[in-house]
mmCIF file as gemmi writes it, N, C-alpha and C atoms, coordinates in Angstrom:
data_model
loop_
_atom_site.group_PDB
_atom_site.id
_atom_site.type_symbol
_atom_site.label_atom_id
_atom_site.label_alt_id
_atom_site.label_comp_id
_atom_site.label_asym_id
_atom_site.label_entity_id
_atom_site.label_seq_id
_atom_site.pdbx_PDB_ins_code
_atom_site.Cartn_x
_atom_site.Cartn_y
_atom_site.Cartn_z
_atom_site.occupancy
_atom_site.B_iso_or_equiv
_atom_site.pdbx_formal_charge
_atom_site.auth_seq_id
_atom_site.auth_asym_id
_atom_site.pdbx_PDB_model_num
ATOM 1 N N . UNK Axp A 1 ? 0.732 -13.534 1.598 1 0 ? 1 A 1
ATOM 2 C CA . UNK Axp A 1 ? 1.739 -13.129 0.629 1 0 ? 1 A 1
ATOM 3 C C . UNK Axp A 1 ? 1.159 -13.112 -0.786 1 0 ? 1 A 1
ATOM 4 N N . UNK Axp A 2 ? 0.383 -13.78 -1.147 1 0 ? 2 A 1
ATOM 5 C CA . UNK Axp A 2 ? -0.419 -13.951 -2.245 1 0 ? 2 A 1
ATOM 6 C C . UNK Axp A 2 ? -1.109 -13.058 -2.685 1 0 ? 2 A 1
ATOM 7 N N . UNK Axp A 3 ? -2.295 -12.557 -1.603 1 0 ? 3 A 1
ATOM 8 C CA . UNK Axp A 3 ? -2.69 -11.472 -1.415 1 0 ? 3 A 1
ATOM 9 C C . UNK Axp A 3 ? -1.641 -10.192 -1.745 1 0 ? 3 A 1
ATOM 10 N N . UNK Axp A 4 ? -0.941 -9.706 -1.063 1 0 ? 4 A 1
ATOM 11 C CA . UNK Axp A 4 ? -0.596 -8.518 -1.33 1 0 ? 4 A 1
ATOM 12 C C . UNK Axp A 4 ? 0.43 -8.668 -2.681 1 0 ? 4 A 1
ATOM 13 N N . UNK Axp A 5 ? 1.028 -10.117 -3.301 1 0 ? 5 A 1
ATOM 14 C CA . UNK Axp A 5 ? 1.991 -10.059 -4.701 1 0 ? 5 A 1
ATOM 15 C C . UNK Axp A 5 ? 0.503 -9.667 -5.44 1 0 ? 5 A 1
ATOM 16 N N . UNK Axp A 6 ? -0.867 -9.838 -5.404 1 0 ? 6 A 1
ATOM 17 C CA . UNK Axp A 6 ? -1.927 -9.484 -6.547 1 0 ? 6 A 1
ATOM 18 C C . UNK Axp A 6 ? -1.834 -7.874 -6.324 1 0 ? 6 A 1
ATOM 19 N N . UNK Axp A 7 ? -2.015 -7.716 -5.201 1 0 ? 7 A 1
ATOM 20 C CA . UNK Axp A 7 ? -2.318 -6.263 -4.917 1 0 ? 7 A 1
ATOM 21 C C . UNK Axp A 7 ? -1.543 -5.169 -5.553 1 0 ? 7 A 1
ATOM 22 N N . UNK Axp A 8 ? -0.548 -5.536 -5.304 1 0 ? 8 A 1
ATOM 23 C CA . UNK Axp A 8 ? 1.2 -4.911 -6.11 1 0 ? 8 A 1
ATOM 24 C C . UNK Axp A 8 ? 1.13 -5.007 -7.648 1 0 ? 8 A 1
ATOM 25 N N . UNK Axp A 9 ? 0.851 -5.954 -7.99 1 0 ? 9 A 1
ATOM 26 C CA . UNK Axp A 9 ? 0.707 -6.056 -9.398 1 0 ? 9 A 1
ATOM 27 C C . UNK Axp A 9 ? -0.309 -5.471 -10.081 1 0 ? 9 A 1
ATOM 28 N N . UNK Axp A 10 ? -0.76 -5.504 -9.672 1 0 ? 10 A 1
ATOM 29 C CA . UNK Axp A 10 ? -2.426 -4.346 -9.613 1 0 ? 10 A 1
ATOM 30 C C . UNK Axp A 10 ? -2.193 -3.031 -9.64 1 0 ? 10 A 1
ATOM 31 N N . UNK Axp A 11 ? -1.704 -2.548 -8.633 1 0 ? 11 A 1
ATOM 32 C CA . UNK Axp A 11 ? -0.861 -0.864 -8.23 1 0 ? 11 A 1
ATOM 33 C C . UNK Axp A 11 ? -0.217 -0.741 -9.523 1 0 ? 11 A 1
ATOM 34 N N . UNK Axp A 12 ? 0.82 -1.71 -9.707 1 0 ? 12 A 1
ATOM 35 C CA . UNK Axp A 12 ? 2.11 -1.248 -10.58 1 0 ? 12 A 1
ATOM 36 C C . UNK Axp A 12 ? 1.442 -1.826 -12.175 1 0 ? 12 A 1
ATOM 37 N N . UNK Axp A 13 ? 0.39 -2.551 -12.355 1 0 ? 13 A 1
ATOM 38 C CA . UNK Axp A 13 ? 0.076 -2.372 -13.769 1 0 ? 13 A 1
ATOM 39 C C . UNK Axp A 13 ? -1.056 -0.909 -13.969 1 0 ? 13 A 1
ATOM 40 N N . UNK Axp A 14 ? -1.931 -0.62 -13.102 1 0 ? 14 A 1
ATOM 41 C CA . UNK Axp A 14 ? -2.836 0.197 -13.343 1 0 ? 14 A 1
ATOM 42 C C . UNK Axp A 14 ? -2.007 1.657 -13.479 1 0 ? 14 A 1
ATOM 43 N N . UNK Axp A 15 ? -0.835 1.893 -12.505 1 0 ? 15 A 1
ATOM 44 C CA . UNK Axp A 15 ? 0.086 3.481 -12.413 1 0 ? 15 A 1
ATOM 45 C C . UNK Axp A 15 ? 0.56 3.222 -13.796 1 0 ? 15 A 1
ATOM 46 N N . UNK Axp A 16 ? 0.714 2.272 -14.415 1 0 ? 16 A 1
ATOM 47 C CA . UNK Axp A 16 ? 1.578 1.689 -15.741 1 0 ? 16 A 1
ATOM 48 C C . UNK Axp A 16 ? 0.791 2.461 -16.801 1 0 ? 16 A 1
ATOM 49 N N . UNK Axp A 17 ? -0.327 1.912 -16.269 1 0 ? 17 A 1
ATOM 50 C CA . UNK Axp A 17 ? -1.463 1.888 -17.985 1 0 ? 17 A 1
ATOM 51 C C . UNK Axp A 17 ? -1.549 3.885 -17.387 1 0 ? 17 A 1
ATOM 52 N N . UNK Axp A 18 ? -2.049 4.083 -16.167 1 0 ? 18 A 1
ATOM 53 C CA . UNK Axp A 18 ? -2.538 5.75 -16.154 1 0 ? 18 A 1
ATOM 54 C C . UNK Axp A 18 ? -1.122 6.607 -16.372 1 0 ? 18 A 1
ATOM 55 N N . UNK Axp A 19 ? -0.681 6.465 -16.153 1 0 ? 19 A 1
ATOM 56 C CA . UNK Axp A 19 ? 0.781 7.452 -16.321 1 0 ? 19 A 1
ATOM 57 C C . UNK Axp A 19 ? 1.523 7.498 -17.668 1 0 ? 19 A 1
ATOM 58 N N . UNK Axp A 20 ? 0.537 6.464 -18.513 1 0 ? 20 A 1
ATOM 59 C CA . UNK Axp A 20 ? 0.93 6.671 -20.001 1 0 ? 20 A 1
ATOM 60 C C . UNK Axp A 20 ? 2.239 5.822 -20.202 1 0 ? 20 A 1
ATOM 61 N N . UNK Axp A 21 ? 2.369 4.378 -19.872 1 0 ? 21 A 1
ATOM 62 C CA . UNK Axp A 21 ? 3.657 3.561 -19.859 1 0 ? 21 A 1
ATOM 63 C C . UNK Axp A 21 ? 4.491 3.568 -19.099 1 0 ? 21 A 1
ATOM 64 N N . UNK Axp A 22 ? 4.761 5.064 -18.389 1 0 ? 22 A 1
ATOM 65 C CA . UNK Axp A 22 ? 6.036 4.998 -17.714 1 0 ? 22 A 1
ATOM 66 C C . UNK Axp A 22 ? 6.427 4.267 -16.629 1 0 ? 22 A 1
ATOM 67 N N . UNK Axp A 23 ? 6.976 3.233 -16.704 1 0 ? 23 A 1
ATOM 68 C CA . UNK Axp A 23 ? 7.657 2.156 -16.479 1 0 ? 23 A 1
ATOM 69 C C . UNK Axp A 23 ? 8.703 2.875 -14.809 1 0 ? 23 A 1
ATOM 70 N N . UNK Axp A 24 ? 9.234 3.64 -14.965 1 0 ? 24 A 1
ATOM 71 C CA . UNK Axp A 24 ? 10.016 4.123 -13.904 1 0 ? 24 A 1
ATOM 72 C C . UNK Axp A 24 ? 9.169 4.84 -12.668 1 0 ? 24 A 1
ATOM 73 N N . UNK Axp A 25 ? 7.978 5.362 -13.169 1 0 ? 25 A 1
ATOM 74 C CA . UNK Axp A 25 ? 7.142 6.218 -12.226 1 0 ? 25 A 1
ATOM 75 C C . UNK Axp A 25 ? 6.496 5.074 -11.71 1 0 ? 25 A 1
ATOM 76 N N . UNK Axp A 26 ? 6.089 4.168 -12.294 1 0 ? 26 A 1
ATOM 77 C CA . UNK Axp A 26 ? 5.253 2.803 -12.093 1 0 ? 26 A 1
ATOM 78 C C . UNK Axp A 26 ? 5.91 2.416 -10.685 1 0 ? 26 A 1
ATOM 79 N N . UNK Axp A 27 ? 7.063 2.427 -11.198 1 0 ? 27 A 1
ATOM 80 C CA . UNK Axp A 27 ? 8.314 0.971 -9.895 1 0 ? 27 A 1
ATOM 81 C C . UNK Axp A 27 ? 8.412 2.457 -8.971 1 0 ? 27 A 1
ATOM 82 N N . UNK Axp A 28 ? 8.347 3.568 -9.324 1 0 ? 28 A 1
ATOM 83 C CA . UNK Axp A 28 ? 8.61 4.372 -8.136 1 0 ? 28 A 1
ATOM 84 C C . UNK Axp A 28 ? 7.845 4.388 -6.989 1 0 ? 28 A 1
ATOM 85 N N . UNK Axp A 29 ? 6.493 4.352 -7.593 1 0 ? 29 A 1
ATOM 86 C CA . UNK Axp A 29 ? 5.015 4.013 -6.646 1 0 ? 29 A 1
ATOM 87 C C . UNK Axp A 29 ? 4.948 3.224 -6.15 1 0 ? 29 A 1
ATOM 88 N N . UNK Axp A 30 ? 5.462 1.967 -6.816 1 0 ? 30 A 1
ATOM 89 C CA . UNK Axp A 30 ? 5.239 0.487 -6.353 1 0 ? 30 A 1
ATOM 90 C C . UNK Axp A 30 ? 6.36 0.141 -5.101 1 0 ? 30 A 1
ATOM 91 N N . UNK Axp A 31 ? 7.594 0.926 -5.003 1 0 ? 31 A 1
ATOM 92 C CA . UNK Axp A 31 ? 8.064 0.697 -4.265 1 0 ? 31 A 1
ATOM 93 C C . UNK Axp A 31 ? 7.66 1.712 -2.654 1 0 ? 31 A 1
ATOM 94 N N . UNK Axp A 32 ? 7.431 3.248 -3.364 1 0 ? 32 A 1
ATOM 95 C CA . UNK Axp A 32 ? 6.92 3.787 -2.377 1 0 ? 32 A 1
ATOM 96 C C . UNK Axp A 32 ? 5.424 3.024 -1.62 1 0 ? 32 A 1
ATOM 97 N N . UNK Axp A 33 ? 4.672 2.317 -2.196 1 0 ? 33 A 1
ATOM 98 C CA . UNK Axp A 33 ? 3.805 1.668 -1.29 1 0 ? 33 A 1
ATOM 99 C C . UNK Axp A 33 ? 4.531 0.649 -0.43 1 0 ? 33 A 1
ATOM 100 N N . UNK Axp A 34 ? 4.893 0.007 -0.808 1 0 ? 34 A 1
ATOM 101 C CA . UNK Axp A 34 ? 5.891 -1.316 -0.577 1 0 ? 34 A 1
ATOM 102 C C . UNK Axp A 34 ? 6.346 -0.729 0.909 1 0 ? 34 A 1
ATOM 103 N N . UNK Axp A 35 ? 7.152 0.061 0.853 1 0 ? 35 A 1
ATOM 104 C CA . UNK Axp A 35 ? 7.723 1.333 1.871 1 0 ? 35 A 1
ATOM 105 C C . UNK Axp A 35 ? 6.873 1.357 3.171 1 0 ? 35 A 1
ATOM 106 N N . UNK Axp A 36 ? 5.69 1.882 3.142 1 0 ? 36 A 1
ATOM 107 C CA . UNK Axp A 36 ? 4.298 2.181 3.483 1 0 ? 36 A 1
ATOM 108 C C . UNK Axp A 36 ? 3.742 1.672 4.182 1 0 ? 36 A 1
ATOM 109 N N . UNK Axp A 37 ? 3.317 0.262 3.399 1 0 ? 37 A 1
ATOM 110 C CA . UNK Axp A 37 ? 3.386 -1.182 4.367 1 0 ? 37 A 1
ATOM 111 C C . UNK Axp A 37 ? 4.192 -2.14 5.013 1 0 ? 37 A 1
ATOM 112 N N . UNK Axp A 38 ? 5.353 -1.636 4.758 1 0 ? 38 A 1
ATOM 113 C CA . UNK Axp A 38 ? 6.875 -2.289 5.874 1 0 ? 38 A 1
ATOM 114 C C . UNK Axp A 38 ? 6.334 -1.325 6.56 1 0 ? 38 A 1
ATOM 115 N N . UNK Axp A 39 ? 6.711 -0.401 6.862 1 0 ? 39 A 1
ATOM 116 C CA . UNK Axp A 39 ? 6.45 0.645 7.957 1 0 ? 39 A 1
ATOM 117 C C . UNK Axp A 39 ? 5.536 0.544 8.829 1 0 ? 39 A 1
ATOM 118 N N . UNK Axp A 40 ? 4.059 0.369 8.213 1 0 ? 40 A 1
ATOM 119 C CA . UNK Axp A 40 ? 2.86 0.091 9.22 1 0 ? 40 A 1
ATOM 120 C C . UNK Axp A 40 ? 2.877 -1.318 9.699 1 0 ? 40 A 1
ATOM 121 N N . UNK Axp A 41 ? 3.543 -2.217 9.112 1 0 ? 41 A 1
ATOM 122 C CA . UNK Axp A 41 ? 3.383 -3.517 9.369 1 0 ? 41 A 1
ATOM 123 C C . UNK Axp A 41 ? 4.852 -3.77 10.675 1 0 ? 41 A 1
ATOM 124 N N . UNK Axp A 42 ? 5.65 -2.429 10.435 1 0 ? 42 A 1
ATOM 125 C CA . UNK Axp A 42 ? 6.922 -2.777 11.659 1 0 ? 42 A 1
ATOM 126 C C . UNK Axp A 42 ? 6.323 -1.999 12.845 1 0 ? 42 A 1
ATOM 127 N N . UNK Axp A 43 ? 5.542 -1.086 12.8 1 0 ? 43 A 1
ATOM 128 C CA . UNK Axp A 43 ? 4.849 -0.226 13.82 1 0 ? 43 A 1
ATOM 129 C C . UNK Axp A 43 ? 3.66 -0.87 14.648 1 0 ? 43 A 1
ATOM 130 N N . UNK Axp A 44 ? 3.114 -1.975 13.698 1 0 ? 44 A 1
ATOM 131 C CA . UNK Axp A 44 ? 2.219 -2.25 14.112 1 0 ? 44 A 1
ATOM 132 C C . UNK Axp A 44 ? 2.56 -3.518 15.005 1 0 ? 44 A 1
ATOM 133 N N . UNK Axp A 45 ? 3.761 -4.186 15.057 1 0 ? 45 A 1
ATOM 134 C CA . UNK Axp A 45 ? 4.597 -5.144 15.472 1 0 ? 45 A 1
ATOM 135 C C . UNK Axp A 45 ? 5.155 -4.832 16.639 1 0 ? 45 A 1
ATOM 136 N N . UNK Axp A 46 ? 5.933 -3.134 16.735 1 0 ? 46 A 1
ATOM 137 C CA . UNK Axp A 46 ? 6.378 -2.734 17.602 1 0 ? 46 A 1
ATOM 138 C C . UNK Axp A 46 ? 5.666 -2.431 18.933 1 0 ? 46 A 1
ATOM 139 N N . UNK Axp A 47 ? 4.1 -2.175 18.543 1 0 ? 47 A 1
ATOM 140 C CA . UNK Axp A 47 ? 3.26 -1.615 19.561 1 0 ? 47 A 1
ATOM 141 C C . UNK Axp A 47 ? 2.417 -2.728 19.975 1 0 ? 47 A 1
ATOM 142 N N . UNK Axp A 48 ? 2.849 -3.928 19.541 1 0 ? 48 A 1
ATOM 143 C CA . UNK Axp A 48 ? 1.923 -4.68 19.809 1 0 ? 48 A 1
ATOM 144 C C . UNK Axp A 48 ? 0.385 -5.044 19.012 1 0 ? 48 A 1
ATOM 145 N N . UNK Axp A 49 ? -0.153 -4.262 18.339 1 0 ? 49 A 1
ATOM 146 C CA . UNK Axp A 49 ? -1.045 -4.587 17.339 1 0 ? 49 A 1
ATOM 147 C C . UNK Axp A 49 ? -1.577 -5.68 16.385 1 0 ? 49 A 1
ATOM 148 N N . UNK Axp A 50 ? -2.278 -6.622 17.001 1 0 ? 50 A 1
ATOM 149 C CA . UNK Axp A 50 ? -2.64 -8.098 15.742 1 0 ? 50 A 1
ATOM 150 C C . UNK Axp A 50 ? -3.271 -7.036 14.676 1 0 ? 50 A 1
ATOM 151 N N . UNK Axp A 51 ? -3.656 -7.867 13.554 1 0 ? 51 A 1
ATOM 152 C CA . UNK Axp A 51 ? -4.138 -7.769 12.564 1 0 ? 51 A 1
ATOM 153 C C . UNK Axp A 51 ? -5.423 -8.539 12.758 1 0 ? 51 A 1
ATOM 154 N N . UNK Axp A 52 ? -6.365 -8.177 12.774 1 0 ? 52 A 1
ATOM 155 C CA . UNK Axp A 52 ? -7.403 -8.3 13.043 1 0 ? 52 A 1
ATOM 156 C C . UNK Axp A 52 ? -8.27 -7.045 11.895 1 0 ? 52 A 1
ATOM 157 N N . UNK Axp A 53 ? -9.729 -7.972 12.638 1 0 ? 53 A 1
ATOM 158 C CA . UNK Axp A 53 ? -11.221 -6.836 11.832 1 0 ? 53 A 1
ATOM 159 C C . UNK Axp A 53 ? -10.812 -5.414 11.796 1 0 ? 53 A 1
ATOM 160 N N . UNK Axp A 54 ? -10.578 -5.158 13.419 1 0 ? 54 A 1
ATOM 161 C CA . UNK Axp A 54 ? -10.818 -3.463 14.233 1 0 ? 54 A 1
ATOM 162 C C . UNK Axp A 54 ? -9.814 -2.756 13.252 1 0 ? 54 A 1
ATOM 163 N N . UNK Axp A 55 ? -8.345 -3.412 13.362 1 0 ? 55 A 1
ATOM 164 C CA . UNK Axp A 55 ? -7.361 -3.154 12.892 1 0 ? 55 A 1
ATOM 165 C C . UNK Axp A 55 ? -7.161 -2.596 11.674 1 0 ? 55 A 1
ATOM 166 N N . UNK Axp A 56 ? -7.978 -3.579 10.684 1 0 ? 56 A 1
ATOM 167 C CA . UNK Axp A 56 ? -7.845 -3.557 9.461 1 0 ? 56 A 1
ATOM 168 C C . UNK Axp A 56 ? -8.81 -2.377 9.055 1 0 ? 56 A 1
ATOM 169 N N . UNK Axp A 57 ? -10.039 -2.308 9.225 1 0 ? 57 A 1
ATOM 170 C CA . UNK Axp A 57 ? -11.334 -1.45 8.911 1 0 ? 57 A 1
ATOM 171 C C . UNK Axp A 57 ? -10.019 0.16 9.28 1 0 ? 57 A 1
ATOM 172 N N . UNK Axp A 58 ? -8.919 0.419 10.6 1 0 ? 58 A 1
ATOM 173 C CA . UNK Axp A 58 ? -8.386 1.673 11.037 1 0 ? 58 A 1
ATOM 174 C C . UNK Axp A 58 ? -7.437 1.842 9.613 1 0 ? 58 A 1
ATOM 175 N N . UNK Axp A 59 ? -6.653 1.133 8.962 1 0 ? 59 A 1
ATOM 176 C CA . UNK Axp A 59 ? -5.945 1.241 8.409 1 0 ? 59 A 1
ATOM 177 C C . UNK Axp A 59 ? -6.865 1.432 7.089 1 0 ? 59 A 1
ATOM 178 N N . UNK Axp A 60 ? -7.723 0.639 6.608 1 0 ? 60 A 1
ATOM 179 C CA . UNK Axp A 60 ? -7.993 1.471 5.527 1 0 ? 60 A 1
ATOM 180 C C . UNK Axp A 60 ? -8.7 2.589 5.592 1 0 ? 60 A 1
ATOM 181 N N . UNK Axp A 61 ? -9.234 2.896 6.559 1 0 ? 61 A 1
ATOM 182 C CA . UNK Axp A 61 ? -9.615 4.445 6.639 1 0 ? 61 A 1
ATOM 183 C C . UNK Axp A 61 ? -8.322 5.498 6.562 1 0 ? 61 A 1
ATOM 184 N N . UNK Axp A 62 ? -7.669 5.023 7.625 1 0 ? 62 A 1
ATOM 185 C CA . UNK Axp A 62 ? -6.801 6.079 7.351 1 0 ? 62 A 1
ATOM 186 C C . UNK Axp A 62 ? -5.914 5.9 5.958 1 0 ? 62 A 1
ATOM 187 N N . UNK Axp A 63 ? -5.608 4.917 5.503 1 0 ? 63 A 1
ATOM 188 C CA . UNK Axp A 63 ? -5.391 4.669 4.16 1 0 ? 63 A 1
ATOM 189 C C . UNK Axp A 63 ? -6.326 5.917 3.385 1 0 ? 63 A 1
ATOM 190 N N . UNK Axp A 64 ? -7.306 5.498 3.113 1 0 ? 64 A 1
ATOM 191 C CA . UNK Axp A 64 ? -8.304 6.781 2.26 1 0 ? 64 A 1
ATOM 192 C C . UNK Axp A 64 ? -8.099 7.903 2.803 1 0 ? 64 A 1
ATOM 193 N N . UNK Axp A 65 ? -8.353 8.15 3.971 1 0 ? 65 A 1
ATOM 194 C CA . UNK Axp A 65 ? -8.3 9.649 4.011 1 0 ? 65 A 1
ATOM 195 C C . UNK Axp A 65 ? -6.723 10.053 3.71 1 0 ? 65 A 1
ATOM 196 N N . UNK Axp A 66 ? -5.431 9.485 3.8 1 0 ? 66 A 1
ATOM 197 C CA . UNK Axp A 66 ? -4.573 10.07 3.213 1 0 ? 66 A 1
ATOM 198 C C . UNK Axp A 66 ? -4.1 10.116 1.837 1 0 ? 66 A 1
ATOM 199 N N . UNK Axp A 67 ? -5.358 9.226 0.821 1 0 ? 67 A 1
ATOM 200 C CA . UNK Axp A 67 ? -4.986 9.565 -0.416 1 0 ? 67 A 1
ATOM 201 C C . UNK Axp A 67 ? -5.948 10.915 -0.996 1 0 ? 67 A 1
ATOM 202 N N . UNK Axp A 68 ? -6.817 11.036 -0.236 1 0 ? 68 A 1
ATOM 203 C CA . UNK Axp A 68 ? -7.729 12.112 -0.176 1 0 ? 68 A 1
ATOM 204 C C . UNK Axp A 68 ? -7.146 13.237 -0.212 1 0 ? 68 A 1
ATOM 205 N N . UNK Axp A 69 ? -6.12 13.667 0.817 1 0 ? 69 A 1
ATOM 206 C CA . UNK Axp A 69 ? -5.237 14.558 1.095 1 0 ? 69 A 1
ATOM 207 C C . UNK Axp A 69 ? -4.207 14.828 0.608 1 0 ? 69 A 1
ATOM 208 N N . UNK Axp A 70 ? -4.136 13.986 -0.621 1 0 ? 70 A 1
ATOM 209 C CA . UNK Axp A 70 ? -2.798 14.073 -1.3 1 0 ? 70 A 1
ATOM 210 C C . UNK Axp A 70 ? -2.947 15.228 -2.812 1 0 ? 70 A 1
């Protein structure tokens, strides 16, 4: 939990400082990630999936390649 409250705060100060202050686009992102990882973290629950090495190394790949694509 620690981990990801830095991570968040991180997201939502850096979209802060690049987006030129805006404060609303900031919390929009921050919640759309938020979103993102409930989702993969209820999918990954549903199918049975630990969190593990294998696990983790799949998700941030596919993590990158879909900001790639954006």
């Amino acid at each position: 939990m620690i981990s990801l409250t830095i991570s968040f705060g991180t997201v939502f100060v850096m979209t802060f400082i690049v987006l030129g202050f805006d404060f609303y686009a900031a919390f929009v992102i921050l919640v759309t990630i938020f979103m993102i990882v409930t989702d993969i973290g209820g999918l990954m629950y549903f199918w049975n999936i630990n969190l593990n090495g294998v696990s983790l190394v799949n998700l941030v790949v596919v993590s990158s390649l879909n900001l790639e694509n954006q």
